[in-house]
C-alpha positions, -999 to +999 in steps of 0.1 A: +703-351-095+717-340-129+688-319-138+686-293-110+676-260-118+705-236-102+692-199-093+716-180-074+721-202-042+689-220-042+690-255-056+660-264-069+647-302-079+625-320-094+600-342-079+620-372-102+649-361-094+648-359-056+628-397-055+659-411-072+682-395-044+660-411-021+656-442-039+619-444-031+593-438-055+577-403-065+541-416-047+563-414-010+575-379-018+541-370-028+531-386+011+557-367+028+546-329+011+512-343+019+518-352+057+540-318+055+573-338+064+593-326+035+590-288+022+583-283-010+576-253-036+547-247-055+558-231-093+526-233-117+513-262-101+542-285-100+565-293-072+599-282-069+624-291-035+653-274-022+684-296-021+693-282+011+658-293+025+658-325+008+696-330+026+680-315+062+654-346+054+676-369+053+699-361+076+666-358+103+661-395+094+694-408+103+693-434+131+724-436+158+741-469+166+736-483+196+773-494+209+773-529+224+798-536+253 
């Protein structure tokens, strides 16, 4: 995430940038702002993601342990 565009308190990323965080590849973040599971931003026709969203994501995918006695 080196490239991010700051402006004012909105982070704003690029599509490349937030599949490297992710470590997936850009076709499954173009699935999840398909299926409407990650917001996105439209700027003349290219995506853009907030890194607070893209970190609310994330953190909504996070599976708990199960303790074992």
């Amino acid at each position: 995430m080196t490239n991010a565009v700051t402006t004012g308190k909105v982070e704003l990323l690029l599509l490349k940038e937030v599949a490297e965080c992710l470590r997936v590849s850009p076709t499954t973040i173009y699935r999840l702002t398909e299926k409407r599971v990650l917001p996105f931003i439209r700027i003349g026709g290219q995506l853009r993601f907030q890194k607070s969203d893209v970190l609310a994501y994330l953190a909504g995918q996070r599976v708990a342990s199960v303790e074992k006695n």
